[in-house]
N, C-alpha and C positions, 0 to 999 in steps of 0.2 A: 461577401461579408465585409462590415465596414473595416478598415485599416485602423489601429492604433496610432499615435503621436508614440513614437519612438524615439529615448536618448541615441547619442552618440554610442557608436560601438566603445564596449568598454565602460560604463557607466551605470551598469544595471546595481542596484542596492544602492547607488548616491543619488540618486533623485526616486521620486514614486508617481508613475502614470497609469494613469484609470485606465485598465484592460480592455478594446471593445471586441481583441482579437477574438477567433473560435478555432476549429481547427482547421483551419487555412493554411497552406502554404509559407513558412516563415524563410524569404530570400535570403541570404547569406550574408549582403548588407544590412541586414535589421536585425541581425543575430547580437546582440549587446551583452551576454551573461559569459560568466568563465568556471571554469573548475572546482574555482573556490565558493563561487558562491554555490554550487551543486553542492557542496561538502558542507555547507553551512545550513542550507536548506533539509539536507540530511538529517545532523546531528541533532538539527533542533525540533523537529517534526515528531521525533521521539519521545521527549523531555515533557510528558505528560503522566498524569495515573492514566489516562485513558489506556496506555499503553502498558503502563509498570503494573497496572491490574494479571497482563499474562504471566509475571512473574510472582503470583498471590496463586498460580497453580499448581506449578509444583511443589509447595507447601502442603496445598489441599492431597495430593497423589502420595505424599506420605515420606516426598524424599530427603535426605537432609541437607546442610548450605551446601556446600560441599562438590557433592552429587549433583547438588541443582545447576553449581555455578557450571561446576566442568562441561555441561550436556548442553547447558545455554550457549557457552563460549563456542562448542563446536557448530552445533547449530547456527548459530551466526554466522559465521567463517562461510559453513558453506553456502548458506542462505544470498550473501554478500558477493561471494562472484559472479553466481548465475545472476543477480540482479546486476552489477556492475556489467557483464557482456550484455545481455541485454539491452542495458540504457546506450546502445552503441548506435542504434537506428535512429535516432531522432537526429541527431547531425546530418544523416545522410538523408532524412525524407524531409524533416523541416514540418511536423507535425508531430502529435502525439502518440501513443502506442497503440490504439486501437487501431487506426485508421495506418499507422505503419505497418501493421500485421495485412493489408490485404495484397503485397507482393508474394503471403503466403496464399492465406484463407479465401484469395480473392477480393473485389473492391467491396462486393457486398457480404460476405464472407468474412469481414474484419469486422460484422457488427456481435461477431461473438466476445471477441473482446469487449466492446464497450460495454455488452451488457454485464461481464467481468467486473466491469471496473466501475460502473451504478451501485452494484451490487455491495462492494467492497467499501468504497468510498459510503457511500450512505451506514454501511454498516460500520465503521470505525470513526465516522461523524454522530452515529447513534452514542455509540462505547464510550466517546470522551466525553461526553457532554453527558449522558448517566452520571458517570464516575467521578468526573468534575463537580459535576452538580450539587452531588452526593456527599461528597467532599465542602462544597462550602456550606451546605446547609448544619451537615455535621458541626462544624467549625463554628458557624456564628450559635446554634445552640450552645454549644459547650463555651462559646465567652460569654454568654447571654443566663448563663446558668438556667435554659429554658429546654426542654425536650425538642426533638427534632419530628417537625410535623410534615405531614403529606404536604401541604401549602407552600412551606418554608422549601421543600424540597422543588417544587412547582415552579415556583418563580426564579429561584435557583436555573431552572433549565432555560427559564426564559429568557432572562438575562446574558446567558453565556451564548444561547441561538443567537438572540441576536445581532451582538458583534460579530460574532463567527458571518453573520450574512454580510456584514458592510463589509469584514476583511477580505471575503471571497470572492464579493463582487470588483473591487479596487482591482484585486488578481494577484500575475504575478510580481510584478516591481513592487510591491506591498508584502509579499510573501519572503521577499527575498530581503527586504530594509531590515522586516523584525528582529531575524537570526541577530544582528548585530546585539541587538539588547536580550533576545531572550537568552540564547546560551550561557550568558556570564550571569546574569539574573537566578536562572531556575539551577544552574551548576553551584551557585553559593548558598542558595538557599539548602539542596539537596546537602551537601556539604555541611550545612550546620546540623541539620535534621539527622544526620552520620551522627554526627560530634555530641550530640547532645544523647544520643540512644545508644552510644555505642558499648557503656556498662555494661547496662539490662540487654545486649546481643551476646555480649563475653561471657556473659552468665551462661544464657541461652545455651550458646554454643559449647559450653562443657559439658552440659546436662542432655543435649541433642540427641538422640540416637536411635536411629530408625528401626522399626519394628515390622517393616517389610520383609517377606521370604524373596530369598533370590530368584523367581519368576517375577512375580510382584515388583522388584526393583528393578526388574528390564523392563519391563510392560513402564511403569512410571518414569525411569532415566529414558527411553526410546521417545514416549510423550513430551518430553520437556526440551529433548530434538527436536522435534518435529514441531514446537512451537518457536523453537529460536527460527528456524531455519526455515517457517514460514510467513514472517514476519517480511526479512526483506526479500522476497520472493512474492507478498500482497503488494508491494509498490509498485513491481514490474507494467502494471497497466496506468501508471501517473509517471512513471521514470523519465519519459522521452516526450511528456508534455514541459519538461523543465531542458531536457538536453537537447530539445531543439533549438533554442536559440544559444547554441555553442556554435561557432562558426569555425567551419572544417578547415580554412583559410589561416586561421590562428591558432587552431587546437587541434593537437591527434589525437587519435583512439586510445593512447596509454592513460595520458593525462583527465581523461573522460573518464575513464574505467576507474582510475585511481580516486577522483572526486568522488564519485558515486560507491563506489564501494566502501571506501574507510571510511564514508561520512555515514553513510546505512549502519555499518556496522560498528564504529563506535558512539553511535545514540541507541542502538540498539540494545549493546550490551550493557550501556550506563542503565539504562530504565530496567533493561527487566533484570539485572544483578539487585538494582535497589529497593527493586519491586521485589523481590528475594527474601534479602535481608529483613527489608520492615515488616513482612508477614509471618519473618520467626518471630516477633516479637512479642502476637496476641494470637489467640487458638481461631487459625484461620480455616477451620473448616466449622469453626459456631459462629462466626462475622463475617457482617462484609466488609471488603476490603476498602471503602472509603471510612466507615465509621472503626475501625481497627487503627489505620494510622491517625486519624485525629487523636485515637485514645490514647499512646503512646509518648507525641510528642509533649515536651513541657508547654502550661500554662501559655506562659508568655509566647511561647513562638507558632500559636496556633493561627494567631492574625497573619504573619511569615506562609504560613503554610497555604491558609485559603488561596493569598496574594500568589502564591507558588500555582496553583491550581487552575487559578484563573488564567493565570500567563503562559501556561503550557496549553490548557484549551483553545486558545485564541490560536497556539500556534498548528497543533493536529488537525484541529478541526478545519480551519481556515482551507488549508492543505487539502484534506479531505473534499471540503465543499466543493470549491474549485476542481482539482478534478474530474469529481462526479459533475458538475458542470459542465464542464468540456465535452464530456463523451454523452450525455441526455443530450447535448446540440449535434453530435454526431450521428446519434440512433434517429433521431428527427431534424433535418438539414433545416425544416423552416423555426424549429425553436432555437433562440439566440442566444449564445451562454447566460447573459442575464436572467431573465424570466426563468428558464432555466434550473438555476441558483435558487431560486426564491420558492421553485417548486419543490423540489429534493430537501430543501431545509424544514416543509412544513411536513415532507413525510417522514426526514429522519426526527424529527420531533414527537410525532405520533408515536414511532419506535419508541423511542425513551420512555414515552408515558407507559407504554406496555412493559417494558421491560422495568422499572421500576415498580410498578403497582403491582401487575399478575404473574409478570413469569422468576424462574429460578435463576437466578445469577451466573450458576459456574456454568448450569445445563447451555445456557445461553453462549457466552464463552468460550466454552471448549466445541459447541455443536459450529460456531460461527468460525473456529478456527480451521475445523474438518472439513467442511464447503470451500474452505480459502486452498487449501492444502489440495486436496482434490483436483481441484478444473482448474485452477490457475497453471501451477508448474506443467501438467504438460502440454498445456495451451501455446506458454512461452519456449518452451522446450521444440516442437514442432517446429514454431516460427524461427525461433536462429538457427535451427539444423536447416532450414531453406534458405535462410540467409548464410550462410557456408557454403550451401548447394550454387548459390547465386553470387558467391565469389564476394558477396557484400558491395556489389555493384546493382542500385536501383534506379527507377525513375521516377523523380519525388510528384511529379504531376500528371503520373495518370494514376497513383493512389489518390485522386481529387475526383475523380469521377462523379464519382456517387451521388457525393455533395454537391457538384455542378449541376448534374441532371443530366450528363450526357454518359454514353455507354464506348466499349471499346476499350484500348490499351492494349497495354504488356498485360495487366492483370485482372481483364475480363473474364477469362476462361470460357465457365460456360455459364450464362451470363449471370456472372459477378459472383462467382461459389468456384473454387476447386475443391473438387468432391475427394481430389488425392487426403490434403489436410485436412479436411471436415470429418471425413470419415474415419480415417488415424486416430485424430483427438478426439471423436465420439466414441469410439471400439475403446480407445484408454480409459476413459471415465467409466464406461461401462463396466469394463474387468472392474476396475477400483471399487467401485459400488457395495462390489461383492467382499470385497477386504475391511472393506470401515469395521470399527469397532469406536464405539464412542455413547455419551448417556443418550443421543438423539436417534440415532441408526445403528444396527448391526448387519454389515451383511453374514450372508451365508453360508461364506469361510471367514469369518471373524476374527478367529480363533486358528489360521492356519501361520501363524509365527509366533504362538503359543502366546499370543492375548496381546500382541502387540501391534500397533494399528502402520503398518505399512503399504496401505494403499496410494499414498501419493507417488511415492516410488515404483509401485507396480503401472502405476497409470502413465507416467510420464515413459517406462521403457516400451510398454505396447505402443503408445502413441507414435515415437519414433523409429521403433523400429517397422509397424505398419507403414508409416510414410514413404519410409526410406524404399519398400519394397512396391508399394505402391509407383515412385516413381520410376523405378526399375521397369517394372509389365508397361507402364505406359508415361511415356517423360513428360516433362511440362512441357512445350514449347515456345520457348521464351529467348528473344534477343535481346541479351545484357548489355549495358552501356559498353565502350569500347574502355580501356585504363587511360584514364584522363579525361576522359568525355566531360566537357560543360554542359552538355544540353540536360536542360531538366525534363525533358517529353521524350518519348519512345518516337522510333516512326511511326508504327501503327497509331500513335495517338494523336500526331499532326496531320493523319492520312483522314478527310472528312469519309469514306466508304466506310471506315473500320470505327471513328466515334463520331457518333449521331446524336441529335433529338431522341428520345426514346418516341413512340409514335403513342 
């Protein structure tokens, strides 16, 4: 793949170079980005409705501020570490999470993640760009003293798609400049939109009070977990396409963990607290949540608000694009993150038009969080319990395999599948199946934690614990780097008998 034009180590966010990397190998010399800019890239990838729409759910589930905030905060917390260890593999492989997972899942065997993280990414580039859309269309009707039409709403998605492609295409030095302006931008404007509603919330919240039975209020407080806490827990498969270029040379694993976690988790908790609040405001289970906050704010600060909208879309979705770029180059070696890009953006656009015109908002929603929730956590779960197994000692190039066309390594197995992890995380998913409870699926103990939906939990302990017993009956057999090892190739993988030409 072609090499990028790289700053100076040190440099990343003060200059912006067009991206031609893919998921290639990133040397430890071209490693240019730091902690801070992780924490910055964080907070501000949040700072959208596309996001602060999960927080228009537990509104909808009947709970009150309260209750919402407390469930959100923990949620978050936890959601925030596992994604913080996590993001710990990209320093050490120099590529991104898919393709970091096949020290697990195998070389070919990591293409479970990517399709993860298509998945995902398209789907939370579908969500901002609805909700943004939605949002400015709302917006200019209501200055325009005009109704808000299908059309208005249409071009709306147009507009905001296609920035989101120039910004995704540019990549990440482009991704990481914005933070500078978005965060203070969409944090003052958030801030006025507090300040200006915060009356009619005081009101609110005196009169508040929930009319849920205490079943009802588990089943609704455990949901509102489970959507904090799956929040940063959906970025696990884009985490370590940004902490790859942390260079392990200048930065440890505290300072890594620390960036990515506080930064996850406090955008996380900004949007969906405020996404909260602004949906006590108007009867959020008869609106939708972009034409509810229009309705809300004053007059004047509705033009603020659009501008709020736009600037938070450009930043999620941006993010999102990218990503899911990265890893569609991954799933097919000869498509080039570019083209790429250009394809995923015309199908998350399709998404939008559907989601907008035919299907049900929340169903959509809460159905798209429950898929997130599900296969992600014990996907990533599996993977660091073998990177503990493996001492967090890899070989960043014979995870390259794939993508070469040549076979062999450390993480061949049996060829390019360890059947230990695959089959862990498919038995997890499986159980889980049987647990969902949600408007899209129910399985067939639904109802066995009295209406509360803990299948991501169930799925992620059989997974791990499967694994773990799995390598127990039959070990991997794998020689780890030595402690200090510079070589970035296994023997087996400089050994031409063990990687070949595929024939």
């Amino acid at each position: 793949m072609a090499e990028p034009i790289r700053p100076e180590p040190g440099t990343a966010g003060k200059t912006v170079n067009f991206e031609l990397r893919g998921i290639d190998y990133v040397p430890d010399d071209m490693r240019d980005s730091t902690p801070s800019n992780l924490f910055r890239v964080f907070v501000g990838a949040q700072l959208t409705f596309g996001i602060m729409i999960l927080g228009w759910l537990p509104v909808v589930f009947g709970l009150d501020f309260w209750s919402a905030v407390t469930a959100t905060t923990l949620g978050t917390i936890v959601g925030a570490v596992m994604f913080g260890l996590f993001s710990l593999l990209g320093p050490r492989t120099g590529t991104n999470s898919a393709v970091s997972t096949g020290f697990c899942y195998g070389v070919k065997g990591r293409l479970l993640g990517s399709f993860k993280a298509l998945f995902i990414g398209v789907g939370y580039l579908a969500l901002t760009v609805w909700v943004c859309g939605d949002m400015v269309a709302a917006g200019v009707a209501r200055m325009t003293g005009s109704g808000t039409s299908d059309a208005l709403r249409a071009i709306s998605y147009l507009v905001i798609m296609a920035a989101l492609i120039i910004i995704a295409l540019v990549g990440h030095d482009l991704l990481v400049k914005l933070q500078k302006y978005v965060i203070p931008l969409v944090l003052l404007g958030l801030a006025v939109m507090v300040a200006t509603t915060f009356s009619a919330f005081g009101s609110t919240l005196e009169t508040q009070a929930s009319t849920l039975s205490p079943s009802e209020y588990w089943v609704a407080w455990v949901a509102t977990f489970v959507i904090a806490m799956q929040l940063p827990v959906s970025y696990m498969p884009f985490a370590n396409g940004f902490t790859r270029y942390i260079s392990r040379k200048r930065w440890n694993d505290r300072s890594v963990f620390l960036g990515m976690s506080l930064g996850v988790s406090l955008g996380v908790l900004i949007a969906l607290i405020v996404g909260i609040y602004v949906s006590t405001l108007f009867a959020a289970d008869q609106m939708s949540f972009g034409d509810g906050v229009v309705s809300v704010v004053p007059s004047w600060f509705v033009l603020p608000l659009v501008l709020i909208a736009l600037i938070g879309a450009f930043d999620q979705g941006g993010f999102a694009l990218y990503g899911s770029g990265l890893d569609a180059s991954s799933v097919i070696p000869a498509l080039r993150r570019l083209p790429a890009t250009v394809v995923l953006s015309v199908i998350s656009l399709l998404l939008v038009f559907l989601g907008s015109f035919v299907w049900d908002a929340a169903v959509i929603v809460s159905g798209f969080v429950t898929i997130i929730a599900v296969f992600v956590l014990p996907w990533a779960a599996v993977g660091f319990t073998s990177f503990l197994f493996q001492k967090g000692r890899l070989w960043p190039l014979d995870l390259q395999v794939f993508e070469k066309g040549i076979r062999g390594g450390a993480y061949w197995y049996n060829r390019g599948w360890n059947w230990r992890s695959t089959a862990a995380y498919a038995a997890g998913v499986l159980v889980a199946l049987l647990f969902v409870k949600s408007d899209v699926y129910n399985g067939v103990l639904a109802d066995a934690f009295g209406g509360a939906d803990l299948s991501m939990f169930v799925s992620t302990i059989v997974a791990v614990a499967l694994y773990t017993v799995f390598r127990l009956i039959s070990p991997e057999q794998l020689e780890l780097p030595a402690k200090g090892e510079t070589s970035t190739a296994s023997p087996a993988l400089k050994n031409p008998a063990s990687a070949s030409v595929p024939e």
